[in-house]
N, C-alpha and C positions, 0 to 999 in steps of 0.2 A: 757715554756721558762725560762731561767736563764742565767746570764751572765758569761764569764768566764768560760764555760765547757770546755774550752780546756787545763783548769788544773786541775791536776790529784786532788782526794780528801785529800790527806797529805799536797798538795801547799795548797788547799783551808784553810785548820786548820791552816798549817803555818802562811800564809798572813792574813787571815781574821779572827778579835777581833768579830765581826758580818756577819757571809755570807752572799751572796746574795739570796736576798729573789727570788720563782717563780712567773710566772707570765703566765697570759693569756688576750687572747680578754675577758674574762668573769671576770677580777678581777673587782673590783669597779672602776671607772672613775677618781677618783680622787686621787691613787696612779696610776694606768694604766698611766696618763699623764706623769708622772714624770719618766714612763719604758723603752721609746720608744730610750735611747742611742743614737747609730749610726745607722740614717736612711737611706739604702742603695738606692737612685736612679739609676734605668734601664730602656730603651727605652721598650715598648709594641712590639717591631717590634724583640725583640732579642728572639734565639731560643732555646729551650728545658728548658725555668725556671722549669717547674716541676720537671725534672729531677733534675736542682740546688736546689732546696730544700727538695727533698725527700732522693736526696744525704750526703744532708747538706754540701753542696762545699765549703761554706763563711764558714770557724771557726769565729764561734762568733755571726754570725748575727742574729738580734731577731726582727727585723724591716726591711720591705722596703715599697719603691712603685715603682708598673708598671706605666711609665709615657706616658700617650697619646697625652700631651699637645706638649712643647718646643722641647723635644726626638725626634718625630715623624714629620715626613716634610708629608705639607698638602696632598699631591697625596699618603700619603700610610697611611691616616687613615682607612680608612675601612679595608685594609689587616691588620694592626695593631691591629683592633676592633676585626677581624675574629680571631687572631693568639691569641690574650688573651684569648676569649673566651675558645680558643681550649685549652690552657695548664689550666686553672681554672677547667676545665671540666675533664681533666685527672687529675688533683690533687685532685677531688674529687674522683674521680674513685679508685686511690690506697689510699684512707682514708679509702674508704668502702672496700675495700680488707683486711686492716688490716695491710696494710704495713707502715702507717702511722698514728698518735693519732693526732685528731681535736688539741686537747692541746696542743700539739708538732709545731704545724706551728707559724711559726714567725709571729709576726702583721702586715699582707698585708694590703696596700693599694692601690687603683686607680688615677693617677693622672688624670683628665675628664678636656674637652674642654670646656662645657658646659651643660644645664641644659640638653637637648634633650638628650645627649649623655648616661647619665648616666641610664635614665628612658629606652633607647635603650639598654643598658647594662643590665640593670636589668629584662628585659622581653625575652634576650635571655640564660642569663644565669639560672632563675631558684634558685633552692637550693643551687648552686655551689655559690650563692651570700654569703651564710653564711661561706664560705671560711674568708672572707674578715671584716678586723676588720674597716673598712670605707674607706671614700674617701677624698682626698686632691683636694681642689678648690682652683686657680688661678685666680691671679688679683682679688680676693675676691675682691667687694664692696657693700656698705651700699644698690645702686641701685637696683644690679642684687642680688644678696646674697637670699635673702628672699626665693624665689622659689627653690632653692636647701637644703637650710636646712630646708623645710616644706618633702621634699622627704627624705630626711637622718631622719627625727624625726617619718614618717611615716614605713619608713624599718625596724630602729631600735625597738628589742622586748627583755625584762628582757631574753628568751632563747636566743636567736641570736641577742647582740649588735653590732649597727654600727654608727660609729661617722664621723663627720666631722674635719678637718684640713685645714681652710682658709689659704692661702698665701695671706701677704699683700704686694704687690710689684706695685701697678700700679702709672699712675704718679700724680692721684691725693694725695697718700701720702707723693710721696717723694718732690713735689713741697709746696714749703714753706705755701704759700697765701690760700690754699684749705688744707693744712695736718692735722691741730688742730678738724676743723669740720669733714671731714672724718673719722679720727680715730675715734673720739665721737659719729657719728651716725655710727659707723661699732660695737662699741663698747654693744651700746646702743640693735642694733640686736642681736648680741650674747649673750649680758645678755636672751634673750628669748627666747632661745633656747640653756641657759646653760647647760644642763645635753646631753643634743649631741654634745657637743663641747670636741674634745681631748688636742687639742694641736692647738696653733695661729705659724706661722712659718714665715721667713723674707726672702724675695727673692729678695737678695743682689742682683746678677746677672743683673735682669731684671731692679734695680733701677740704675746700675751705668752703662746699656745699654742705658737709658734715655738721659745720658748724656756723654758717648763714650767716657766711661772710664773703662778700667779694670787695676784690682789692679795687679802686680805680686809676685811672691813667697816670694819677703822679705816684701811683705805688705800687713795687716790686715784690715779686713772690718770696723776699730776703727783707720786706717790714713786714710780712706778716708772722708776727711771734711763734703761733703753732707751726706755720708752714716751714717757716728757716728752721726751726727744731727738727723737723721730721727729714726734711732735706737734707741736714746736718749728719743724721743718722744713717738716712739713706748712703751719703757718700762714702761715710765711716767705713759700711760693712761692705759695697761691690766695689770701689775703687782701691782697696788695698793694695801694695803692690806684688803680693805674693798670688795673686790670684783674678786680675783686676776685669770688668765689664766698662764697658764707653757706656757714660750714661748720658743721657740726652737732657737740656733743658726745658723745662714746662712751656704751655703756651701763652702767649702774650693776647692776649681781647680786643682790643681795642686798634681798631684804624681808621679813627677820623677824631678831629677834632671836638671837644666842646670847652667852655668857661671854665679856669683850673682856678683853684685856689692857691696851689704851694707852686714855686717861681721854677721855671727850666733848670732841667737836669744836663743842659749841655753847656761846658763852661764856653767864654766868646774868646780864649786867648788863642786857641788852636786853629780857630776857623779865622782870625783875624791876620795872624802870625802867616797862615798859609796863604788866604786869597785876598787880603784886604778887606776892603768895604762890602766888594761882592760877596767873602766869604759872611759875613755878620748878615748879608742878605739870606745867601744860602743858610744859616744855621736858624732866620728866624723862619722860615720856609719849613723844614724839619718839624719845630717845635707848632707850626699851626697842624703840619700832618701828624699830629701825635707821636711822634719817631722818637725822641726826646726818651720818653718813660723805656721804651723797645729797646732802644741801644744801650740806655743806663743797664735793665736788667741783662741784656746778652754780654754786657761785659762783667758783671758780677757771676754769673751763668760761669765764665770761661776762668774765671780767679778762684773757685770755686772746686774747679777741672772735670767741669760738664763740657759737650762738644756736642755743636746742632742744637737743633732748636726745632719744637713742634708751631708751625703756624697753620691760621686761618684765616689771611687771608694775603694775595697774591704779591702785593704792596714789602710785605717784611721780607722777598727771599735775598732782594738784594744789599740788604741790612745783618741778614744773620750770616750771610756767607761773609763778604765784605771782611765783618771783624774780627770772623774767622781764621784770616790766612793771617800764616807764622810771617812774622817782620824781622826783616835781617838780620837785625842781633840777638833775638832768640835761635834763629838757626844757628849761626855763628858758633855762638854759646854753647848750644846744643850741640851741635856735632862736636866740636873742642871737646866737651865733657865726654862722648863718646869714645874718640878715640884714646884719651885717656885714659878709659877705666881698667884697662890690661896694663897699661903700663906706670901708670902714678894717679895713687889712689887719694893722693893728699888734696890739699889746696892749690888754688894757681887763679891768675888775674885775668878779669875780662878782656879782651880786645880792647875793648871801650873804656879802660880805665875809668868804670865807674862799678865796680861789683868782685866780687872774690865768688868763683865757680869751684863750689867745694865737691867734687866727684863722686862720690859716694852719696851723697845724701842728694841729687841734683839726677842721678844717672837715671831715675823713673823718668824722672820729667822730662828729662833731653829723651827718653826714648820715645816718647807721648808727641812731643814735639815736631820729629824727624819723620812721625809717621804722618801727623794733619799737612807736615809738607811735602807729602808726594801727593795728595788728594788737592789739597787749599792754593800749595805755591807758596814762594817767599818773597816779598817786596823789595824791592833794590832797595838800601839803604834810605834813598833822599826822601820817600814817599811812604804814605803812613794808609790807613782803612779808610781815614777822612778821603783821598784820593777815589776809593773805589765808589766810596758810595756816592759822591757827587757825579758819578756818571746817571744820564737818564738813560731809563728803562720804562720803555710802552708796559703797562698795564691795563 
């Protein structure tokens, strides 16, 4: 896998000071985390994925999951359990044909109901399990959690790895009086079973269902008062840097337009600056595709120091990768601070003569950095996200 194959190798030298690095289920765990971009959500009940991946239908996509959980309404989970099985089962089928490279499949995973489910999945699927670069658990908690990631550390093998992706979304996190100890004893489990842990993810959704609220298109998961608080806390306790998890950003809703109230979130100097009039075209184009509200929150998402982004639907993967990849003078920066930190531990001046890179307090971040740019790539100075994303992409 690699990102951005839907431009030609001259864009890639063009745009990219550093390309994007590959990627597989077999890379080490601790760049893998930082790979996983735009995570495409689809229901288990929808039909012929093999064919959408053997086709490569999605440009771009390097990640999804099949979801059995929320997707799936309770009277068609067994059809839904039959019908994964069956396309996992023909996907392995044209690997061993030759019509497809193990290496080539994008990072699947399983969204599972429960503990039962998965050990049910895993006994009718067989080998076709090594498809699958792990499974995504819901409503993770500190309670239930333990007996799923004893099966995910028992599956997983150095040949065929497979990790876990808790979802924190139930209400003992989001509820104020129970959130601090929660996180702590969720936190505390996954330290013990770090090396099968991929990625922690935030299931905006289900917390601001709690309280029978949904955000709309001019608003981000960072205006909803309860949501930014919990998110807040969220980051607090897995991103430390003494101990830290990639946590991923929530999903975005919405992809299509309708009648907004509150005025575009994309300012017109950057798009005007760049491409003139056609750019002010291109930016009103965006804001009728709703993108506007998507890119305001994936850049709040990354300020934040969340990485990736859960979507649904096909339209956002080249949006969240995009503003993904590290820009030249974050690398720059970043490596400078690295090398640094064995030998001067003080202050010292940007490249750019616009910033004082203080080494010590910067050295997490340049480490963060250094790593989304072997996966993202780094953009030659001249060229900025706005660049990537105005390329089209068939959907």
């Amino acid at each position: 896998m690699e990102f951005f194959t839907y431009f030609y190798k001259d864009e890639i030298a063009r745009f990219f000071f550093q390309r994007p690095g590959t990627f597989t289920k077999y890379t080490n765990r601790e760049q893998l985390s930082y790979a996983l971009g735009a995570t495409l959500y689809m229901p288990a009940t929808r039909p012929n994925i093999h064919q959408e991946i053997l086709s490569k239908k999605h440009e771009g996509l390097t990640s999804l999951v099949i979801d059995l959980e929320d997707a799936v309404s309770d009277h068609e989970v067994d059809f839904a359990e039959d019908l994964l099985v069956g396309e996992l089962l023909k996907l392995q089928d044209e690997c061993n044909k030759g019509f497809l490279n193990f290496k080539d499949l994008p990072l699947m995973f399983i969204r599972i109901r429960q503990f039962d489910q998965l050990k049910h999945l895993k006994e009718k699927l067989g080998d076709a399990l090594n498809l699958l670069t792990g499974v995504v658990i819901p409503k993770f908690s500190a309670e239930h959690g333990r007996g799923l990631l004893e099966m995910v550390r028992d599956i997983h093998t150095d040949a065929h790895p497979f990790y876990a992706m808790p979802i924190l979304e139930s209400a003992k996190i989001i509820q104020k009086e129970t959130r601090l100890d929660e996180l702590m004893e969720i936190k505390h489990l996954l330290d013990q079973y770090r090396d099968y842990i991929l990625n922690v993810r935030i299931g905006a959704t289900d917390f601001c269902g709690l309280y029978g609220i949904r955000r709309n298109m001019d608003t981000t998961v960072y205006d909803i008062a309860v949501l930014r608080d919990c998110i807040s806390d969220i980051i607090n306790v897995f991103q430390r840097s003494d101990n830290p998890y990639v946590v991923s950003g929530p999903v975005w809703e919405y992809f299509s337009a309708k009648k907004r109230m509150l005025k575009p979130q994309l300012r017109q100097t950057p798009f005007l600056e760049r491409y003139g009039e056609e750019g002010l075209k291109w930016r009103a184009q965006l804001i009728v595709e709703n993108m506007d509200g998507l890119i305001r929150e994936i850049l709040l998402d990354i300020s934040n120091g969340l990485t990736g982004k859960t979507i649904i639907h096909p339209s956002h993967i080249k949006v969240v990768q995009a503003l993904n990849v590290v820009s030249y003078e974050e690398f720059i920066d970043a490596s400078n601070i690295v090398k640094a930190f064995n030998d001067h531990n003080g202050v010292m001046k940007s490249e750019f003569s616009n910033k004082m890179n203080e080494v010590k307090p910067h050295y997490f971040w340049a480490q963060k950095i250094l790593l989304k740019s072997q996966v993202y790539g780094v953009l030659h100075e001249e060229f900025t996200s706005i660049d990537l994303i105005r390329k089209e992409v068939y959907v």
